[in-house]
N, CA, C and O atoms as a CHARMM CRD file, in Angstrom:
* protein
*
  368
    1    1 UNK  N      0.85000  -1.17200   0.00000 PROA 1      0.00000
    2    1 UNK  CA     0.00000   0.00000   0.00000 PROA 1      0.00000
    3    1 UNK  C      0.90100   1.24200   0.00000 PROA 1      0.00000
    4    1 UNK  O      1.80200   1.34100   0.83200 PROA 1      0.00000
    5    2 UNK  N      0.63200   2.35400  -1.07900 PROA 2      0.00000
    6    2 UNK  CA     1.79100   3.66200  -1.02600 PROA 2      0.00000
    7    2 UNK  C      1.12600   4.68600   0.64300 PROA 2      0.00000
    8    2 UNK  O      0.57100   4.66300   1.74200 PROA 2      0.00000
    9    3 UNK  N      1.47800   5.08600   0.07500 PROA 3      0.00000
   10    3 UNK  CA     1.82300   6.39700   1.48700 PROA 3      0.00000
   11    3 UNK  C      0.22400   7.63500   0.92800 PROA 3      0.00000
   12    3 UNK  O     -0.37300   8.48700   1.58700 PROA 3      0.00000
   13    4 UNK  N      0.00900   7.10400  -0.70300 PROA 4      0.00000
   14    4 UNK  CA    -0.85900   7.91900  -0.51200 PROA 4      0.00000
   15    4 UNK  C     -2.39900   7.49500  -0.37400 PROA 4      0.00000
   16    4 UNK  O     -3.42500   8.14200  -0.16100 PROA 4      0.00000
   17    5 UNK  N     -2.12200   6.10500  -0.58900 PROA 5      0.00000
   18    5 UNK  CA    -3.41500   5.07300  -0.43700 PROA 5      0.00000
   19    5 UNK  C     -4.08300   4.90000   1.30700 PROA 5      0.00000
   20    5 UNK  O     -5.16300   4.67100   1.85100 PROA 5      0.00000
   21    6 UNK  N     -2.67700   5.17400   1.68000 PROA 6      0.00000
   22    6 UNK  CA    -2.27700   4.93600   3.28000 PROA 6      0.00000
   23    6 UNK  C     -3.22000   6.53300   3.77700 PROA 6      0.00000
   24    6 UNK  O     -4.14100   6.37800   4.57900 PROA 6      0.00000
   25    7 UNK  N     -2.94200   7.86900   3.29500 PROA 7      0.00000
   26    7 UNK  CA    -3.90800   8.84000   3.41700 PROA 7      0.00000
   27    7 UNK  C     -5.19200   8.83800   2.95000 PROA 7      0.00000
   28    7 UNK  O     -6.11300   9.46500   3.47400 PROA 7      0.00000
   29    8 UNK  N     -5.26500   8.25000   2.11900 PROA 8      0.00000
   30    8 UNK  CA    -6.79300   8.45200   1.74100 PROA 8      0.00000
   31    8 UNK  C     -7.53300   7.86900   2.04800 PROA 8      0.00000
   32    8 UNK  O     -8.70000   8.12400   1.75300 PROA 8      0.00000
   33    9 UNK  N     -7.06600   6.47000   3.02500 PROA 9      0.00000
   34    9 UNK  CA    -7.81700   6.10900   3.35400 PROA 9      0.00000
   35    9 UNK  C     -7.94200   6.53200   5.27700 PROA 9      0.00000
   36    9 UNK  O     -8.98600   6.45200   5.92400 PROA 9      0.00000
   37   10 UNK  N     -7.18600   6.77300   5.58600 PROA 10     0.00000
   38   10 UNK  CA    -7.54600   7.43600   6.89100 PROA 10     0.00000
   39   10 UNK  C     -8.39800   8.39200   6.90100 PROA 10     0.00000
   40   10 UNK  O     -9.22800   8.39600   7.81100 PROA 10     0.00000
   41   11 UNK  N     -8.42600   9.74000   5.62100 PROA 11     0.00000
   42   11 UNK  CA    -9.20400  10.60300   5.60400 PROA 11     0.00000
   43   11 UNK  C    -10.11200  10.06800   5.15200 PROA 11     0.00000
   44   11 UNK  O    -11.02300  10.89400   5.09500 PROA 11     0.00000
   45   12 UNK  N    -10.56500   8.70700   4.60700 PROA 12     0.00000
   46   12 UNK  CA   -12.01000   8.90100   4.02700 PROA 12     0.00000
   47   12 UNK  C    -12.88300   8.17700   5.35000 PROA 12     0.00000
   48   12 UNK  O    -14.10700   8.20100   5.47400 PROA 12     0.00000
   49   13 UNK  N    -11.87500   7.51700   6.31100 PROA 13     0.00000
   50   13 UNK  CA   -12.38700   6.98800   7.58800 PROA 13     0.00000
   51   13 UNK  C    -12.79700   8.02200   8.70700 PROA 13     0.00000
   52   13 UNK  O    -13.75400   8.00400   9.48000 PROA 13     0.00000
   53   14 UNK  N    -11.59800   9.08100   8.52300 PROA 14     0.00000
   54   14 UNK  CA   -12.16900  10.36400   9.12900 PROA 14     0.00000
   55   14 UNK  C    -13.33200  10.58100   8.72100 PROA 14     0.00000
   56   14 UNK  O    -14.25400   9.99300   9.28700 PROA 14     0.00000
   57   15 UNK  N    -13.63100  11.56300   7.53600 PROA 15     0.00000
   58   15 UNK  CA   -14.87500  11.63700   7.07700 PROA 15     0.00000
   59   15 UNK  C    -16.17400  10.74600   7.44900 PROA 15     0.00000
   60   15 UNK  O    -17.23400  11.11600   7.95300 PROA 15     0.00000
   61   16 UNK  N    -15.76100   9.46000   7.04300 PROA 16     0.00000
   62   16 UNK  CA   -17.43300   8.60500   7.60700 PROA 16     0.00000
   63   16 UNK  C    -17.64500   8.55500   8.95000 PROA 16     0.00000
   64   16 UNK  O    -18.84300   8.50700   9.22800 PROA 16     0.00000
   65   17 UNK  N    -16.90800   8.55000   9.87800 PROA 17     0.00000
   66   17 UNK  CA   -16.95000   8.58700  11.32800 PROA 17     0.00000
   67   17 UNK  C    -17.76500  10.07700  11.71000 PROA 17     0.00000
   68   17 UNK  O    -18.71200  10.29400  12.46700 PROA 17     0.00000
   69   18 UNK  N    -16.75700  11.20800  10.62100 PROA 18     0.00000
   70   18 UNK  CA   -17.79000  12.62600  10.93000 PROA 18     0.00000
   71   18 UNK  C    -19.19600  12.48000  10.50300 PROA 18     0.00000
   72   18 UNK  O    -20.09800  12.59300  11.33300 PROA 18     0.00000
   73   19 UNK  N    -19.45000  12.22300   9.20100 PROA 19     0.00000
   74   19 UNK  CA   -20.91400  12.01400   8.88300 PROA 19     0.00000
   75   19 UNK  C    -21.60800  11.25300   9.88700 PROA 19     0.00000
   76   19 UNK  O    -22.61300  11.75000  10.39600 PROA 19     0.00000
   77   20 UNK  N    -21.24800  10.22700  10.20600 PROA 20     0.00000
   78   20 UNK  CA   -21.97800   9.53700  11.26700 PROA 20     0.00000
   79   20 UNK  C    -22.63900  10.36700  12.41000 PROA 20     0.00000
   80   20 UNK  O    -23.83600  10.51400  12.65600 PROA 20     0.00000
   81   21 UNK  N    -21.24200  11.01000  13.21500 PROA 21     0.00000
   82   21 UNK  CA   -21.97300  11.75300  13.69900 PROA 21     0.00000
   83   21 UNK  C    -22.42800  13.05700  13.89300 PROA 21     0.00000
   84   21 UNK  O    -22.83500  13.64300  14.89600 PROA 21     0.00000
   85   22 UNK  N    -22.26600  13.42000  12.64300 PROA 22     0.00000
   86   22 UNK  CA   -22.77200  15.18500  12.63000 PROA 22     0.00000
   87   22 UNK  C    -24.14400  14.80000  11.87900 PROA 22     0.00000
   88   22 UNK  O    -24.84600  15.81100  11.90400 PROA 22     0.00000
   89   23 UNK  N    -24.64200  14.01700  11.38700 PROA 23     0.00000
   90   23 UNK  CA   -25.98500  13.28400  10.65000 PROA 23     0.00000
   91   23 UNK  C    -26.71100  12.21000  11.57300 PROA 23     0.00000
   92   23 UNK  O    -27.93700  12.11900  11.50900 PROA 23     0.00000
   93   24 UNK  N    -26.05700  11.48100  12.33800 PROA 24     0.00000
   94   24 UNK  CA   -26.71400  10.64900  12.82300 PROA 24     0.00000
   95   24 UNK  C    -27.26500  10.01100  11.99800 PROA 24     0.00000
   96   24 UNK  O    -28.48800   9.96100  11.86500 PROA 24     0.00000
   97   25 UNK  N    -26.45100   9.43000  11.32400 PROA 25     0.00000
   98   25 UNK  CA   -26.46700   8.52700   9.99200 PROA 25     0.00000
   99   25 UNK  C    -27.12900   7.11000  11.24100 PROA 25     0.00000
  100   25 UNK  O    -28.29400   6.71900  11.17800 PROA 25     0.00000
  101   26 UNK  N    -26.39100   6.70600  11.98200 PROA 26     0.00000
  102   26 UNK  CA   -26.84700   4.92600  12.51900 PROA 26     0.00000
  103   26 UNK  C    -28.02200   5.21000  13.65300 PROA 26     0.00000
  104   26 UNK  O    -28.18400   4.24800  14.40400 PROA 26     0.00000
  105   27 UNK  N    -28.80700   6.26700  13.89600 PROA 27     0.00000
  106   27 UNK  CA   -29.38800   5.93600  14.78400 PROA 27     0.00000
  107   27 UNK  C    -28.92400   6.12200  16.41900 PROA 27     0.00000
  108   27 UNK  O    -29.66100   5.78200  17.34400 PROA 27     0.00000
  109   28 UNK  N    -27.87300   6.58900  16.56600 PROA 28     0.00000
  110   28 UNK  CA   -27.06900   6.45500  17.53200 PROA 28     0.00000
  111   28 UNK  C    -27.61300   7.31300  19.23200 PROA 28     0.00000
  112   28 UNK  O    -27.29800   7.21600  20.41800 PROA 28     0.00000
  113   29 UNK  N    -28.77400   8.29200  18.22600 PROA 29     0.00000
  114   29 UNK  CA   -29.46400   8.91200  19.45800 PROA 29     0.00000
  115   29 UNK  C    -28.11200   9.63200  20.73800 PROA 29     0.00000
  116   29 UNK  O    -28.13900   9.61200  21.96900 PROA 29     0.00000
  117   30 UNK  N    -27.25700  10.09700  19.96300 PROA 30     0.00000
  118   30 UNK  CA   -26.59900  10.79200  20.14700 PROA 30     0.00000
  119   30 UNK  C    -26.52900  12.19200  20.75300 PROA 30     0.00000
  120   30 UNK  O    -27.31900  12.98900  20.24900 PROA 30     0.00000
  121   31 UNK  N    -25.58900  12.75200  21.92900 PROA 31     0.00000
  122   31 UNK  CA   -26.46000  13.92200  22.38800 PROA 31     0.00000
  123   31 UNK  C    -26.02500  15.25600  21.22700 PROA 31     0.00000
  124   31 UNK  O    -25.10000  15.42100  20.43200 PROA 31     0.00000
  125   32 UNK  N    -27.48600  16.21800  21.71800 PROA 32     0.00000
  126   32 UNK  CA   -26.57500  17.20200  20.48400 PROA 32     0.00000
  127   32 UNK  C    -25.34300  17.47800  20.83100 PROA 32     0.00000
  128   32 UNK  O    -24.60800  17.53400  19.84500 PROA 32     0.00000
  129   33 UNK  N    -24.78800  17.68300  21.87900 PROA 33     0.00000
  130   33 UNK  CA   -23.18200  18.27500  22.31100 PROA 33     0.00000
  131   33 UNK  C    -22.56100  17.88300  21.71700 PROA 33     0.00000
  132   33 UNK  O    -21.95400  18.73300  21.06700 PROA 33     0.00000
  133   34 UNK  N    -22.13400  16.29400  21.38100 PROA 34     0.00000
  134   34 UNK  CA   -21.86200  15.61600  20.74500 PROA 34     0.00000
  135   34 UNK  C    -21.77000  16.62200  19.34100 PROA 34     0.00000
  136   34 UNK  O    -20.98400  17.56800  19.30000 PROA 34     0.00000
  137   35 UNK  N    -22.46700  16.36000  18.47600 PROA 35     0.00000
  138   35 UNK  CA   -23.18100  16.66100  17.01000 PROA 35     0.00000
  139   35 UNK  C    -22.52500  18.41000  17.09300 PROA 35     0.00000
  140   35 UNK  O    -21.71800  18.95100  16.33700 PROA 35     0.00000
  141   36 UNK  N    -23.08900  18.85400  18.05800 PROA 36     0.00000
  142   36 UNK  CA   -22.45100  20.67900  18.29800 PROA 36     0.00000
  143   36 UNK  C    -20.96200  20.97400  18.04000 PROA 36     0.00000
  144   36 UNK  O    -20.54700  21.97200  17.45000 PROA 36     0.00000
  145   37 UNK  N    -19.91500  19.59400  18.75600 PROA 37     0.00000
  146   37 UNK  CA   -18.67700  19.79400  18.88400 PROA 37     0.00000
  147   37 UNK  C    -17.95200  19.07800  17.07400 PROA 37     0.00000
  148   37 UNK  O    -17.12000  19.64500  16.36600 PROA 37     0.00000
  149   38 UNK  N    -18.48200  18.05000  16.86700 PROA 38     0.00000
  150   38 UNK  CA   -18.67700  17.50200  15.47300 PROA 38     0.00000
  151   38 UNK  C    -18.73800  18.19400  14.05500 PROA 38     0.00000
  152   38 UNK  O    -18.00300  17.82300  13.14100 PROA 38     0.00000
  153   39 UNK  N    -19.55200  19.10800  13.93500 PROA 39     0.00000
  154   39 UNK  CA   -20.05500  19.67300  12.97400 PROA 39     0.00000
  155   39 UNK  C    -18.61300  21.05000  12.61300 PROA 39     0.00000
  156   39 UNK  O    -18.60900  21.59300  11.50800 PROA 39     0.00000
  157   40 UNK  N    -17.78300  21.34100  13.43200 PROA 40     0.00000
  158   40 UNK  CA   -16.76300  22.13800  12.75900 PROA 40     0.00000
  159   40 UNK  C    -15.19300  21.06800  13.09500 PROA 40     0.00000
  160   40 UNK  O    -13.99700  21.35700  13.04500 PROA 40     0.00000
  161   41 UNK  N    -15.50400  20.51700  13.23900 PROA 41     0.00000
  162   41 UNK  CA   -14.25600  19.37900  13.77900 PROA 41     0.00000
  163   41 UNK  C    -13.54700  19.89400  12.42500 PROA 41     0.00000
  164   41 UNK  O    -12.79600  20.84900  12.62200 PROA 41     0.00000
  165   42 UNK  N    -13.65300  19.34900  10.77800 PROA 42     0.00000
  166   42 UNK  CA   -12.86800  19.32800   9.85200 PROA 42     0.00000
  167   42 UNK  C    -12.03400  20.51400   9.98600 PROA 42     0.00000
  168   42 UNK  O    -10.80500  20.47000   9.93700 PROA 42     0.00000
  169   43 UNK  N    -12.91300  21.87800  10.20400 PROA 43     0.00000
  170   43 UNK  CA   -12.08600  22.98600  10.15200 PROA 43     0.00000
  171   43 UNK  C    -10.86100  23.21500  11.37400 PROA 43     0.00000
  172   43 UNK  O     -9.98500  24.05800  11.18300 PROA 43     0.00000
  173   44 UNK  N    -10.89100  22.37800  12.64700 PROA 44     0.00000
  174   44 UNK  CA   -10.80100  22.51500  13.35500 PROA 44     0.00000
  175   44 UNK  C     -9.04400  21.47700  13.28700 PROA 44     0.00000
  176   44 UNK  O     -7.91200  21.76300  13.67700 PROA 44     0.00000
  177   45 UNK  N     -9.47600  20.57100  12.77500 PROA 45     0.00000
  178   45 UNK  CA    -8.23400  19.78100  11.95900 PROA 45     0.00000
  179   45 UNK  C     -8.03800  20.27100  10.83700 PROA 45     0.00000
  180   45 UNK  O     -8.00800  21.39400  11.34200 PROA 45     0.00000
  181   46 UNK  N     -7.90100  20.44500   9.94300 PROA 46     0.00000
  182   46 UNK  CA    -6.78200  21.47100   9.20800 PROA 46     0.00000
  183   46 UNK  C     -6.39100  22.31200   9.59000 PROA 46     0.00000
  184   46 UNK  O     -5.33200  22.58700   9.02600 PROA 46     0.00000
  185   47 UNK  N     -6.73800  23.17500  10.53500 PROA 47     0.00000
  186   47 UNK  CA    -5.88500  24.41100  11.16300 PROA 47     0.00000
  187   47 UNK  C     -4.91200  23.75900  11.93200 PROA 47     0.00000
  188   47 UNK  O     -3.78100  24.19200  11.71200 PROA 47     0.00000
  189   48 UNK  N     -4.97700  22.89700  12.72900 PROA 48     0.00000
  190   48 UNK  CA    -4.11500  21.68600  13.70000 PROA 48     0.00000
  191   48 UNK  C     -2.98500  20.95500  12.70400 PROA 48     0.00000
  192   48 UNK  O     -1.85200  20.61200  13.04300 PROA 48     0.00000
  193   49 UNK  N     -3.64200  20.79700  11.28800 PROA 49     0.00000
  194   49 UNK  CA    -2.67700  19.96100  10.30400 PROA 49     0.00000
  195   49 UNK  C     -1.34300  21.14100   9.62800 PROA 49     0.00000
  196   49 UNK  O     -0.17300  21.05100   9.25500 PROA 49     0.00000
  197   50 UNK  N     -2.27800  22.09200   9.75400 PROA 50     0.00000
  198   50 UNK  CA    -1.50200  23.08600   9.18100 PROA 50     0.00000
  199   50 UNK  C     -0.29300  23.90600   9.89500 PROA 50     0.00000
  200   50 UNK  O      0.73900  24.42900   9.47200 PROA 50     0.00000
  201   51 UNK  N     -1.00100  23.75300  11.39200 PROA 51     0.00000
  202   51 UNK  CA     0.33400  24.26900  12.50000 PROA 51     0.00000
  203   51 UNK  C      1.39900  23.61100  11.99000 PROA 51     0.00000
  204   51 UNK  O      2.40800  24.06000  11.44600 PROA 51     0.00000
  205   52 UNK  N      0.80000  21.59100  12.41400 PROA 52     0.00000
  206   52 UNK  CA     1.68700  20.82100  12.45400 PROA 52     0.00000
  207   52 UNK  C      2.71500  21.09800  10.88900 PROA 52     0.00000
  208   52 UNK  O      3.94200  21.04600  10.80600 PROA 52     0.00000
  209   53 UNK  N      1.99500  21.30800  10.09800 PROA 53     0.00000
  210   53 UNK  CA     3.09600  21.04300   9.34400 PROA 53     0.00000
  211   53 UNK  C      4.28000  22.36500   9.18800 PROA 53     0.00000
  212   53 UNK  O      5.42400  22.17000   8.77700 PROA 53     0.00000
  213   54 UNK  N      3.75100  23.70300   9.59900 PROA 54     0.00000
  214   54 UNK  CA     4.51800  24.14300  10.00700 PROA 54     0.00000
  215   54 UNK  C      5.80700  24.45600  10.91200 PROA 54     0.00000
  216   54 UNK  O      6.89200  25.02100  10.77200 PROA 54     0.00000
  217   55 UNK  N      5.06700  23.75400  11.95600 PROA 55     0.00000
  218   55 UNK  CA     6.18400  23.65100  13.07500 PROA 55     0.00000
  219   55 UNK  C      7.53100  22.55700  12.09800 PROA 55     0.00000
  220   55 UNK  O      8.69800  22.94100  12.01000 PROA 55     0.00000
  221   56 UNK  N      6.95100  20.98800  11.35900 PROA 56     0.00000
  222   56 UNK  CA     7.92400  20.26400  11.41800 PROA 56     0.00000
  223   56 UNK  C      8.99000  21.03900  10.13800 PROA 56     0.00000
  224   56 UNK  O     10.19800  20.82200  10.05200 PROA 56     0.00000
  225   57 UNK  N      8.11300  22.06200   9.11900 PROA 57     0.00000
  226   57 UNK  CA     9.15300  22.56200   8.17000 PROA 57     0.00000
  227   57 UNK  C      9.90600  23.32700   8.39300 PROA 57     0.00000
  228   57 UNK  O     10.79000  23.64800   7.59900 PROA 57     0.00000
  229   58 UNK  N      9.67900  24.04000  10.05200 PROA 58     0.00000
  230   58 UNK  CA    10.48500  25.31800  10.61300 PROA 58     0.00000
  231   58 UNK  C     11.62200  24.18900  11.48800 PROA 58     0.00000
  232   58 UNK  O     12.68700  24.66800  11.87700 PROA 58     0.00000
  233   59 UNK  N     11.44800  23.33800  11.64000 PROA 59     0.00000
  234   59 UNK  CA    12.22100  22.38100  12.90000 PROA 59     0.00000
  235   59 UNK  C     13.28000  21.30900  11.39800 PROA 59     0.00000
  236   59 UNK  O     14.36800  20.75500  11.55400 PROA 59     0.00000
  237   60 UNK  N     12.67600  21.34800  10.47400 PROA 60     0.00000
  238   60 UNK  CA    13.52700  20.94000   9.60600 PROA 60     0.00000
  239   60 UNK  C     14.87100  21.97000   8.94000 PROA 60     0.00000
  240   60 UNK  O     16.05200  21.66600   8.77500 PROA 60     0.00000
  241   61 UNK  N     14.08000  23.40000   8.62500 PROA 61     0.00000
  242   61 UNK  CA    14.91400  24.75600   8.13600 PROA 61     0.00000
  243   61 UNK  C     15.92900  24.94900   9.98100 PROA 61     0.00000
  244   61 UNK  O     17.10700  25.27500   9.83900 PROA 61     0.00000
  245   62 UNK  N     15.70700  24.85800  10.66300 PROA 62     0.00000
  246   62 UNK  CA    16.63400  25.17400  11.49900 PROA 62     0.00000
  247   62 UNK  C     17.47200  24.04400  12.38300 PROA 62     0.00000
  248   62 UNK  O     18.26500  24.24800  13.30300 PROA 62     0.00000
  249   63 UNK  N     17.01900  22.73400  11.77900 PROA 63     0.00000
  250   63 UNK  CA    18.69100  21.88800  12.06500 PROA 63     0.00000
  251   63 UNK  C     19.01200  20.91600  10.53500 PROA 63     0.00000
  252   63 UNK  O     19.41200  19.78600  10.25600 PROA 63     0.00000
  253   64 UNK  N     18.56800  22.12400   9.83300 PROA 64     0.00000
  254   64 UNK  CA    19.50100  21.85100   7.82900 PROA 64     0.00000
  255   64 UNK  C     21.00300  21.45700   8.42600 PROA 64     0.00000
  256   64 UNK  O     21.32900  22.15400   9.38600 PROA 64     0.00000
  257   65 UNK  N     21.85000  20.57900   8.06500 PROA 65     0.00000
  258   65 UNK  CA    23.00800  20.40700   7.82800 PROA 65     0.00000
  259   65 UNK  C     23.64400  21.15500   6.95500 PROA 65     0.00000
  260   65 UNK  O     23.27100  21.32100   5.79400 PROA 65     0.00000
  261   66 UNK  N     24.77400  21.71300   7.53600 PROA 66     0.00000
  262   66 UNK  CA    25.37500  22.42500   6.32100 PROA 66     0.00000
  263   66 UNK  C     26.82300  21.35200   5.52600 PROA 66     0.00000
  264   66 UNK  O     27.94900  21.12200   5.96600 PROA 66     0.00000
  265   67 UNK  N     26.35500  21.03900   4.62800 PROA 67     0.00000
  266   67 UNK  CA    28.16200  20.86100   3.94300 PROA 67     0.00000
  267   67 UNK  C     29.03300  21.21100   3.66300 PROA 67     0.00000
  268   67 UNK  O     29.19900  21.42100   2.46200 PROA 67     0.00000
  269   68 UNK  N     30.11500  21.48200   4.61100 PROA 68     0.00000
  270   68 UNK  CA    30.92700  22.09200   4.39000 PROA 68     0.00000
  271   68 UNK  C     32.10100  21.99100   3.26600 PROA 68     0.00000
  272   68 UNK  O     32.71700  22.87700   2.67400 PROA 68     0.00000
  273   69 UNK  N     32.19000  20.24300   3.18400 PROA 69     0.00000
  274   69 UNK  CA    33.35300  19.90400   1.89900 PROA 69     0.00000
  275   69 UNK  C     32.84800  20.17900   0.72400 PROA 69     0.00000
  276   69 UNK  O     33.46300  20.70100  -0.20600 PROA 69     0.00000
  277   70 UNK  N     31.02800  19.63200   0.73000 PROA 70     0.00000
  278   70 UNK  CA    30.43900  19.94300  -0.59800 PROA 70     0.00000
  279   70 UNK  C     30.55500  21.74700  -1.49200 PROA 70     0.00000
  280   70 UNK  O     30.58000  21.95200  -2.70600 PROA 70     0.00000
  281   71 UNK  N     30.59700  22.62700  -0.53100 PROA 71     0.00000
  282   71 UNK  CA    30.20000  23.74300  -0.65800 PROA 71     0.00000
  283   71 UNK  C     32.01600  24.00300  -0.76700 PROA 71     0.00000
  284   71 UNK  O     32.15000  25.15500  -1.17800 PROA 71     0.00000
  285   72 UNK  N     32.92100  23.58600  -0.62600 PROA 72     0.00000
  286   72 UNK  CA    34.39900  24.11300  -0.75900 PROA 72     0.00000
  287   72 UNK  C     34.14900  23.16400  -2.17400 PROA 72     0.00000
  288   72 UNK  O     33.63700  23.85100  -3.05800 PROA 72     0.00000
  289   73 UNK  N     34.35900  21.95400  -2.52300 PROA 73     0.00000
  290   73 UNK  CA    34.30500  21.21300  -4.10800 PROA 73     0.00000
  291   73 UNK  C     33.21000  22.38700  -4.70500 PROA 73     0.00000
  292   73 UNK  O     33.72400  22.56500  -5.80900 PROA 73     0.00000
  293   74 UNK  N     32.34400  23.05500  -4.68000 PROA 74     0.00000
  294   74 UNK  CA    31.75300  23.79900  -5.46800 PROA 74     0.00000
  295   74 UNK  C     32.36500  25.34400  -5.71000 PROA 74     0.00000
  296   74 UNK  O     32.40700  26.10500  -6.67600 PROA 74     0.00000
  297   75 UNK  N     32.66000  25.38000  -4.79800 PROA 75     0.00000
  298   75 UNK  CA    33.77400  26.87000  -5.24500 PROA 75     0.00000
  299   75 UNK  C     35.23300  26.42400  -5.96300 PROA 75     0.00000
  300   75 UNK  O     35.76300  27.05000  -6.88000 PROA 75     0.00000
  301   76 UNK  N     35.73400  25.26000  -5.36900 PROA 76     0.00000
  302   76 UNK  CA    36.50100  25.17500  -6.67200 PROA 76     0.00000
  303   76 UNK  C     36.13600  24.87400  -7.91500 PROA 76     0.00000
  304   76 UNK  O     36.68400  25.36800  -8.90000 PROA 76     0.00000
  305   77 UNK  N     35.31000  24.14900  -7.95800 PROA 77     0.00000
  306   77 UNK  CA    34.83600  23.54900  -9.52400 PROA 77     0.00000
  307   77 UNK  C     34.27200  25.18100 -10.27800 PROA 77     0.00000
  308   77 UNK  O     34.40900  25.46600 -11.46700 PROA 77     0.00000
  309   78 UNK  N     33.70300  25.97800  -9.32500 PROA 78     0.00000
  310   78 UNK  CA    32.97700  27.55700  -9.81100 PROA 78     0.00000
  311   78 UNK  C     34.99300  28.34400 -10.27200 PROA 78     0.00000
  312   78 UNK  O     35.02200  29.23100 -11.12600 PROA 78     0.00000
  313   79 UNK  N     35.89100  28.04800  -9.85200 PROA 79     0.00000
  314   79 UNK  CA    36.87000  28.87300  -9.97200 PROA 79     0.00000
  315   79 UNK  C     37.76900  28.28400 -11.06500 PROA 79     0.00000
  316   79 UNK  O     38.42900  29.02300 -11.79600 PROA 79     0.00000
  317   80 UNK  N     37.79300  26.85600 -11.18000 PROA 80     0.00000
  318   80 UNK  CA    38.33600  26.14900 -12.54700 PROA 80     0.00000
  319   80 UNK  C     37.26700  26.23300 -13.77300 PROA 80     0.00000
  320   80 UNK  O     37.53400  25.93700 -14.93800 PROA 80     0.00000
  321   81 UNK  N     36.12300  26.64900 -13.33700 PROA 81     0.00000
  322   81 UNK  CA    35.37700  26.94100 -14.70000 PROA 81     0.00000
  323   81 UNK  C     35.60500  28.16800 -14.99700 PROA 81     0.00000
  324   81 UNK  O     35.46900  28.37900 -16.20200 PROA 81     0.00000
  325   82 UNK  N     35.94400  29.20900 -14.28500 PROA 82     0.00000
  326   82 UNK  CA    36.55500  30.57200 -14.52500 PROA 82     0.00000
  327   82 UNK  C     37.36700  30.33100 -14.86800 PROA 82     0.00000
  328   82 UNK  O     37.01100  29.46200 -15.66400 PROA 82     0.00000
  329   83 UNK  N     38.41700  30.39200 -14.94900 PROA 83     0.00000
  330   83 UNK  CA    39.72500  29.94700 -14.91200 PROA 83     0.00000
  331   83 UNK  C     39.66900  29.50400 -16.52900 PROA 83     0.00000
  332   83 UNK  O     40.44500  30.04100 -17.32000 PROA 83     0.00000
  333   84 UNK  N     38.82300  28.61600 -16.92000 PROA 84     0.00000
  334   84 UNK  CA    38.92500  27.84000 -18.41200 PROA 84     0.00000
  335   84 UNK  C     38.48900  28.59900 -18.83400 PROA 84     0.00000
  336   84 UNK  O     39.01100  28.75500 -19.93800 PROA 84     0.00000
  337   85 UNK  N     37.54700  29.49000 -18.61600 PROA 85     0.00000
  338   85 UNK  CA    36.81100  30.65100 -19.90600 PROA 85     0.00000
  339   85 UNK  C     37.46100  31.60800 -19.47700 PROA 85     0.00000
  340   85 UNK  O     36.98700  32.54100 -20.12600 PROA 85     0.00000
  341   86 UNK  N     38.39700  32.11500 -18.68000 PROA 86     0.00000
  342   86 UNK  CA    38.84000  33.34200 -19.00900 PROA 86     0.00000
  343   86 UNK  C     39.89000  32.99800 -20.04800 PROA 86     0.00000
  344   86 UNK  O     40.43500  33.88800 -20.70100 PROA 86     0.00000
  345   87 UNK  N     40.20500  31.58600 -20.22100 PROA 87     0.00000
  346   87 UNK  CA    41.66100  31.41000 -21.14100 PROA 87     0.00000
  347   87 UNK  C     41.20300  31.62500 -22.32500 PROA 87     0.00000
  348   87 UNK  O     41.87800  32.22000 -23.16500 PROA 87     0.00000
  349   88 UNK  N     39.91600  31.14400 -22.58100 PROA 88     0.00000
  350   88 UNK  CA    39.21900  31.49400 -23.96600 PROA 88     0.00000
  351   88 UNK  C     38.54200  32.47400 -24.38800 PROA 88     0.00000
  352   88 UNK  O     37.83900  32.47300 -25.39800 PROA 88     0.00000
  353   89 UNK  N     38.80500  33.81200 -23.25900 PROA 89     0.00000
  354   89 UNK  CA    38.49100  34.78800 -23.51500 PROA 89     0.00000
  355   89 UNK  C     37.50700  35.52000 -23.06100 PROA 89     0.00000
  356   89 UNK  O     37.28500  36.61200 -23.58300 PROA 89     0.00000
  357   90 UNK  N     36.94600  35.17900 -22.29100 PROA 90     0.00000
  358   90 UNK  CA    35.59000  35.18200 -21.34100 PROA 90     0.00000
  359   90 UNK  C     36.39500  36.64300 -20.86400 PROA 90     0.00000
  360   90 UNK  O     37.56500  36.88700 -21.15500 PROA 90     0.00000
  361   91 UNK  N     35.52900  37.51300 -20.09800 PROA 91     0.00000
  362   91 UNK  CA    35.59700  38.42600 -19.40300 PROA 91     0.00000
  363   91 UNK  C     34.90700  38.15900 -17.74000 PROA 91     0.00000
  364   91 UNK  O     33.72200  37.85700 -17.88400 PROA 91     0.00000
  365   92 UNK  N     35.23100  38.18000 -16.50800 PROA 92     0.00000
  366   92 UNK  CA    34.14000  38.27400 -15.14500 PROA 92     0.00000
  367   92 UNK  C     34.34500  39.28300 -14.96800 PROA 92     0.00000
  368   92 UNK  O     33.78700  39.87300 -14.04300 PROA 92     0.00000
C-alpha cells in the first residue's frame, strides 16, 4: 500500500466517522453536544494539520546540515570553470 493510499484512506475513515456523527447517519441517538462539537471538527483539523506542518518545516529549516566539503568542491569547480573561460576569452 503507497503512502498515498495509506492517506486516503484514513481521511475517508475520518470523514465517515464525521458524517456519522454530525448526521446521525446509525441511529445512535446521540447527544446534540456531541453533534455541536462535530459539525466544525474538519475545520478545526486542518488548522491543527496546518500548524503541524509548520512547526515540522520550521524544525527541519533550522537543524539543515550544512556541507561544508560539498560547498568548498563547489567553489573550486565555480573557480576552474573561470579559470577555463577566461583562457578562452571570457571576461568576469
Amino acid at each position: 500500500m503507497t503512502k498515498l493510499m495509506q492517506w486516503l484512506f484514513g481521511v475517508s475513515l475520518l470523514v465517515a466517522i464525521w458524517a456519522l456523527i454530525t448526521f446521525d447517519l446509525l441511529d445512535l441517538n446521540l447527544p446534540q453536544t456531541y453533534r455541536d462539537v462535530a459539525w466544525p471538527m474538519p475545520a478545526y483539523l486542518l488548522v491543527s494539520f496546518g500548524c503541524y506542518s509548520l512547526g515540522v518545516i520550521g524544525y527541519r529549516v533550522a537543524t539543515f546540515n550544512d556541507c561544508e566539503e560539498a560547498a568548498q568542491e563547489l567553489h573550486m569547480h565555480i573557480k576552474e570553470a573561470r579559470e577555463d573561460l577566461r583562457k578562452k576569452g571570457f571576461r568576469f
